[in-house]
C-alpha positions as YAML, in Angstrom:
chain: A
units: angstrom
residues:
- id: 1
  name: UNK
  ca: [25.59, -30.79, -7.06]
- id: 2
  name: UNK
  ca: [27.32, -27.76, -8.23]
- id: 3
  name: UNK
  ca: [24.31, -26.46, -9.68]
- id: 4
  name: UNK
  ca: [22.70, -26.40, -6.67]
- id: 5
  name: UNK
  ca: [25.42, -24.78, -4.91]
- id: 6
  name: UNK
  ca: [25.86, -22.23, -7.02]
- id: 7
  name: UNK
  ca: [22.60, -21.35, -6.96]
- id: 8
  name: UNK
  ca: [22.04, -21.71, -3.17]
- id: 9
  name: UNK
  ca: [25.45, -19.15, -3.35]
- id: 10
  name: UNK
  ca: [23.81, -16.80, -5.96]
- id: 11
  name: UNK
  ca: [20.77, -16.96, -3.46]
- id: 12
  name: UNK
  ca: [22.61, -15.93, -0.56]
- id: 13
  name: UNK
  ca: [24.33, -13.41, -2.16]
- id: 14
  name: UNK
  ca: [21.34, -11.42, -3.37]
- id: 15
  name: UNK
  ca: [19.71, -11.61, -0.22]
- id: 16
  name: UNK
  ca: [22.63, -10.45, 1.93]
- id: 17
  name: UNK
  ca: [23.34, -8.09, -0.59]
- id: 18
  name: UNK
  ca: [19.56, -6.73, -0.10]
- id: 19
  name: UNK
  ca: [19.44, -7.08, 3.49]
- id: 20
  name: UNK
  ca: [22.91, -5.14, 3.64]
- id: 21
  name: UNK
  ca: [21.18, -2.12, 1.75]
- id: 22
  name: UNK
  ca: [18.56, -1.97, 3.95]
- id: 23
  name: UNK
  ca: [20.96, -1.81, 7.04]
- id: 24
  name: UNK
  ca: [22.01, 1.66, 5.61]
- id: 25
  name: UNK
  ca: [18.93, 3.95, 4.52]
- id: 26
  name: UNK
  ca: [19.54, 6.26, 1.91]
- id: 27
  name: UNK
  ca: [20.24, 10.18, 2.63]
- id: 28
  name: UNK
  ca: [16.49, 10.17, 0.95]
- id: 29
  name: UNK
  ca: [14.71, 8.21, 3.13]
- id: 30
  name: UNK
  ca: [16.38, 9.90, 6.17]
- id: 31
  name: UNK
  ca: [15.28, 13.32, 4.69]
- id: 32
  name: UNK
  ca: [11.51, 12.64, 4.71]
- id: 33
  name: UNK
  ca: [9.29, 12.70, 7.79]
- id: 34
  name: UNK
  ca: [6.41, 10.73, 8.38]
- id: 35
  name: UNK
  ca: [3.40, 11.52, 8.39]
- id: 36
  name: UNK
  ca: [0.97, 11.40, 11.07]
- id: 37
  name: UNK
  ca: [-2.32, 9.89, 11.79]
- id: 38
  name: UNK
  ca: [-4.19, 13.43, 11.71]
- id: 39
  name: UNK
  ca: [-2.26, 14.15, 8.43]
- id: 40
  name: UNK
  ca: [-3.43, 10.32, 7.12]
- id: 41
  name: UNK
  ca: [-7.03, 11.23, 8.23]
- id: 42
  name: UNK
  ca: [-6.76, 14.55, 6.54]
- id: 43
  name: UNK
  ca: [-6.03, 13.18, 3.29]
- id: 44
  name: UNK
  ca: [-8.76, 10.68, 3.66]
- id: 45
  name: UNK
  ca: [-11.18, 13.30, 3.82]
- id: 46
  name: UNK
  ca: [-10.31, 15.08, 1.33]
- id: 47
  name: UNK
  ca: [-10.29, 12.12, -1.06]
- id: 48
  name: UNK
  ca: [-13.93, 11.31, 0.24]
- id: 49
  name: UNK
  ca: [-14.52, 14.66, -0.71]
- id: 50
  name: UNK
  ca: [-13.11, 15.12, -3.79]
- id: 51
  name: UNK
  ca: [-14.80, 11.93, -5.17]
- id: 52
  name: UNK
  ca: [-18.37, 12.54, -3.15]
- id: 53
  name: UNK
  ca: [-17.93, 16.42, -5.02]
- id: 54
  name: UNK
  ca: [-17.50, 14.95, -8.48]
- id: 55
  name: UNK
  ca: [-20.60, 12.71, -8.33]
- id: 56
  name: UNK
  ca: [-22.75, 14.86, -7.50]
- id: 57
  name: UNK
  ca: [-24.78, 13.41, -5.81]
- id: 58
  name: UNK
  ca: [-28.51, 13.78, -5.79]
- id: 59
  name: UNK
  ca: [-30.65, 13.39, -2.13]
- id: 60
  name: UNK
  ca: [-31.67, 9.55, -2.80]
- id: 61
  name: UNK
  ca: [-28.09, 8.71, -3.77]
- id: 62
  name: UNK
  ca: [-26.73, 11.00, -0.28]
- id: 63
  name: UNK
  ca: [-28.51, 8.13, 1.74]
- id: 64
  name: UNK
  ca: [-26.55, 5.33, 0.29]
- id: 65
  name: UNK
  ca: [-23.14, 7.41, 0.53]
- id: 66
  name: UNK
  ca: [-22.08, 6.56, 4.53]
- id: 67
  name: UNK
  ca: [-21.28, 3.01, 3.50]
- id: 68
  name: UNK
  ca: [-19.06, 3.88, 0.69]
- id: 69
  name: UNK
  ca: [-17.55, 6.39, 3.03]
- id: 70
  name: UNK
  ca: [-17.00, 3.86, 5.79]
- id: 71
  name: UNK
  ca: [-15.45, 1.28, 3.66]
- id: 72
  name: UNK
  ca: [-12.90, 3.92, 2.16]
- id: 73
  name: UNK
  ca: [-12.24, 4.95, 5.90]
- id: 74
  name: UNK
  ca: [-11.60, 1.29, 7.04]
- id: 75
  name: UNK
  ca: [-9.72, 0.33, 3.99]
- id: 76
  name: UNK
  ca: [-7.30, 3.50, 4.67]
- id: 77
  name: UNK
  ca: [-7.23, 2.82, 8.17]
- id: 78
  name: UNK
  ca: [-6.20, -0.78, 7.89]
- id: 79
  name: UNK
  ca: [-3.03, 0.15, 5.21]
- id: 80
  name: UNK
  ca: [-2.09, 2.44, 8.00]
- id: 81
  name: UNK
  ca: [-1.88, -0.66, 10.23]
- id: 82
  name: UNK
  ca: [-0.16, -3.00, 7.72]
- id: 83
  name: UNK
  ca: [2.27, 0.41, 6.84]
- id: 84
  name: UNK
  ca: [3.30, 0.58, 10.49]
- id: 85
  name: UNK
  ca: [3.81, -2.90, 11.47]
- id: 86
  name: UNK
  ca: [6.18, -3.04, 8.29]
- id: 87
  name: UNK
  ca: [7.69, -0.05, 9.37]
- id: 88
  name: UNK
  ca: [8.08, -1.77, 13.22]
- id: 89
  name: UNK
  ca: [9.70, -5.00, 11.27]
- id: 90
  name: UNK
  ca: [12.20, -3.17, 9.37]
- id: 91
  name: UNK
  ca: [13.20, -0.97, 12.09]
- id: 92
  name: UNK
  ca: [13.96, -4.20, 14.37]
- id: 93
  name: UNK
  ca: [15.84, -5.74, 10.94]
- id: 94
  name: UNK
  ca: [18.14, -2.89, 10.91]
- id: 95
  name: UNK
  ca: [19.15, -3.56, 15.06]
- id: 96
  name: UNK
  ca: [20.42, -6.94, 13.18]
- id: 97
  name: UNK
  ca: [22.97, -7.83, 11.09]
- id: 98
  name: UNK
  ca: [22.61, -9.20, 7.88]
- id: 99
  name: UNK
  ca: [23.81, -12.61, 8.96]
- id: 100
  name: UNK
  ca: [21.52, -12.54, 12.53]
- id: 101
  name: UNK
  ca: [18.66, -12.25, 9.88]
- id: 102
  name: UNK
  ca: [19.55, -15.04, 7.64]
- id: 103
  name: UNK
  ca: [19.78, -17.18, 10.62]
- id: 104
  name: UNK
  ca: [16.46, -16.34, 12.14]
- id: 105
  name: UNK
  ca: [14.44, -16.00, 8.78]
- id: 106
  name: UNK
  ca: [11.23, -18.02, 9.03]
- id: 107
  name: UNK
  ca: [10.13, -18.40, 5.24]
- id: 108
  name: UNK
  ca: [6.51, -20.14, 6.07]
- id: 109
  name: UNK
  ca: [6.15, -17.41, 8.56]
- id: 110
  name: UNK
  ca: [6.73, -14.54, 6.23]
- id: 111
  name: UNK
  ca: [4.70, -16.24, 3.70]
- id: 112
  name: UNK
  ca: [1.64, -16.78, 6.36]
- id: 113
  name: UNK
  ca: [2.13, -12.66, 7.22]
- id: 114
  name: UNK
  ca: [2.25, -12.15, 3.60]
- id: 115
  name: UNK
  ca: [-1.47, -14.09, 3.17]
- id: 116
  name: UNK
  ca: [-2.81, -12.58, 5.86]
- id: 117
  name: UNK
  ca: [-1.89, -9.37, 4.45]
- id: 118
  name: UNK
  ca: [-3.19, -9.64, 1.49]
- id: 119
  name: UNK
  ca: [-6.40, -11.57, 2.76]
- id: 120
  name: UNK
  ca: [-6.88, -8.37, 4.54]
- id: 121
  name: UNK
  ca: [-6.59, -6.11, 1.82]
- id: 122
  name: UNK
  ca: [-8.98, -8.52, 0.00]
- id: 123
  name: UNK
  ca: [-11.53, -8.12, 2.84]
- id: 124
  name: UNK
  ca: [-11.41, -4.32, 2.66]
- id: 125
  name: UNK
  ca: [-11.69, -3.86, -1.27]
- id: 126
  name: UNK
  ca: [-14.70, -6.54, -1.00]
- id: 127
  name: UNK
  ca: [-16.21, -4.38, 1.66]
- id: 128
  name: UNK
  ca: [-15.54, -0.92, -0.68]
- id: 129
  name: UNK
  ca: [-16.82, -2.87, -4.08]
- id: 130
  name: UNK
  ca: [-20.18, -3.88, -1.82]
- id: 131
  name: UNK
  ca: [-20.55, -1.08, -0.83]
- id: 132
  name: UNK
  ca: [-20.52, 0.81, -4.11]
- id: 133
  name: UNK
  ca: [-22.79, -1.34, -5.88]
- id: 134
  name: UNK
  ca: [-25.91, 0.07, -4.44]
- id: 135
  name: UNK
  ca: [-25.03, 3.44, -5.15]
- id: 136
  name: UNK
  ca: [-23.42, 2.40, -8.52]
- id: 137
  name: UNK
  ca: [-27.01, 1.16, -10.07]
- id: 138
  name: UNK
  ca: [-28.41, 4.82, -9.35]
- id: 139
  name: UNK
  ca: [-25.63, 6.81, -10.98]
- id: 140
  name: UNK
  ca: [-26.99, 8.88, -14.25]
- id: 141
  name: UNK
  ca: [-24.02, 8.30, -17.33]
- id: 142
  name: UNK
  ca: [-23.06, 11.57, -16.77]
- id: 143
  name: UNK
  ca: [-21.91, 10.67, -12.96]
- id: 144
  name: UNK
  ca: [-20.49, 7.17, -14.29]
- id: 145
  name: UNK
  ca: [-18.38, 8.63, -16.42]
- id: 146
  name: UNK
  ca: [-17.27, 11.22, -13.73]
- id: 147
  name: UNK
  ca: [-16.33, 7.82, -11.61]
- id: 148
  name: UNK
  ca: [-14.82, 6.60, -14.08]
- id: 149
  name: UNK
  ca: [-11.82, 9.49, -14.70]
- id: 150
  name: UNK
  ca: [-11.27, 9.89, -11.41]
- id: 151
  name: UNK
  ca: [-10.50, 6.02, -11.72]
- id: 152
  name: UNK
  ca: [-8.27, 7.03, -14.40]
- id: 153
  name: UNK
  ca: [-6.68, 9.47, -12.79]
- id: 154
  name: UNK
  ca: [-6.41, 7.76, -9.78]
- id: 155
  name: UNK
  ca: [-4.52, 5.01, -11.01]
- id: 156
  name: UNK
  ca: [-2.29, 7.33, -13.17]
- id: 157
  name: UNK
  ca: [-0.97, 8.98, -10.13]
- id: 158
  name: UNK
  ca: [-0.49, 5.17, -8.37]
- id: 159
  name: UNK
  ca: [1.53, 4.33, -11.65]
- id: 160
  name: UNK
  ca: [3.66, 7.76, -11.12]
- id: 161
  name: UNK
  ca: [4.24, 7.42, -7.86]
- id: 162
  name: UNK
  ca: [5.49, 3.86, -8.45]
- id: 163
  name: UNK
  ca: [7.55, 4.79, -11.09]
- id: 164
  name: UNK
  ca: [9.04, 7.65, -9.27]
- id: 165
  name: UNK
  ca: [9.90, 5.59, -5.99]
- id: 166
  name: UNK
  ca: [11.83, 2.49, -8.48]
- id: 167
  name: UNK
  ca: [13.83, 5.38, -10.38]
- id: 168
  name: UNK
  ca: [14.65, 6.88, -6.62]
- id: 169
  name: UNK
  ca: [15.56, 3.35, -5.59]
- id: 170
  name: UNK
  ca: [17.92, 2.89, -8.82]
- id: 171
  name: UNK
  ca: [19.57, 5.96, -8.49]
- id: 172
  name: UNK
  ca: [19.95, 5.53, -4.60]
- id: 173
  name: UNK
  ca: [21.75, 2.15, -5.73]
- id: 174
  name: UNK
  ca: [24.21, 3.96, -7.79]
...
């Protein structure tokens, strides 16, 4: 019995504590604007393009590139969605108080958002991985390998950017 209410204690603790950080945002997320929907779609393109630039591609391999380029544009589209309704929930958490919130908290709906979420994001990297594989069987070694550091590079800067935002998170904490 004590067990159990010490944990259920050391539960409620860290998520009030949580929830009461996210009441006050830091002086770094205040300081950084968001960016728009043209800005979003600008960066979009110029991903297509960078990656459509290193292939290379020949004429027979230009026909099977509109797919690709529609699944990339869907996928970023969608995590534009999911980034604004998250934005939209937190926003209407931080009209709350920390205890309103524990009160109200629905864990089987969070976790049914969650799925759906991530069901989503499933969909859309199904749709980009279909729609690569044509184009994928045509590529000469030389464009494969091409692919394969922007890959590398791509997920290097994920990683960085990752890293950066926990260390800024850390040192917000302090």
């Amino acid at each position: 019995m004590v067990k159990t209410l010490a944990s259920g204690a050391i539960a409620l603790f860290a998520t009030v504590s949580s929830l009461a950080y996210a009441q006050a945002p830091s002086a770094r997320v205040e300081r950084l604007e968001r960016i728009s929907a043209a800005d979003v779609g600008t960066l979009t393109d110029a991903r297509v393009n960078v990656v459509k630039s290193a292939l290379q591609l020949t004429p027979d391999q230009e026909k099977l590139w509109p797919a690709i380029e529609d699944a990339i544009r869907a996928r970023a589209k969608d995590r534009q969605t999911r980034e604004a309704n998250a934005e939209k929930e937190a926003d209407e958490l931080r009209d709350r108080s920390p205890i309103e919130v524990l009160r109200e908290r629905n864990p089987v709906d969070f976790m049914h958002r969650r799925s759906d979420a991530l069901a989503q994001r499933a969909a859309d990297l199904k749709k980009l991985a279909d729609a690569w594989q044509p184009l994928y069987q045509t590529l000469t070694p030389d464009q494969k390998r091409r692919m394969g550091h922007l890959a590398m590079v791509t997920l290097r800067e994920m990683r960085s950017g990752i890293e950066h935002r926990r260390l800024q998170s850390e040192e917000d904490e302090e």
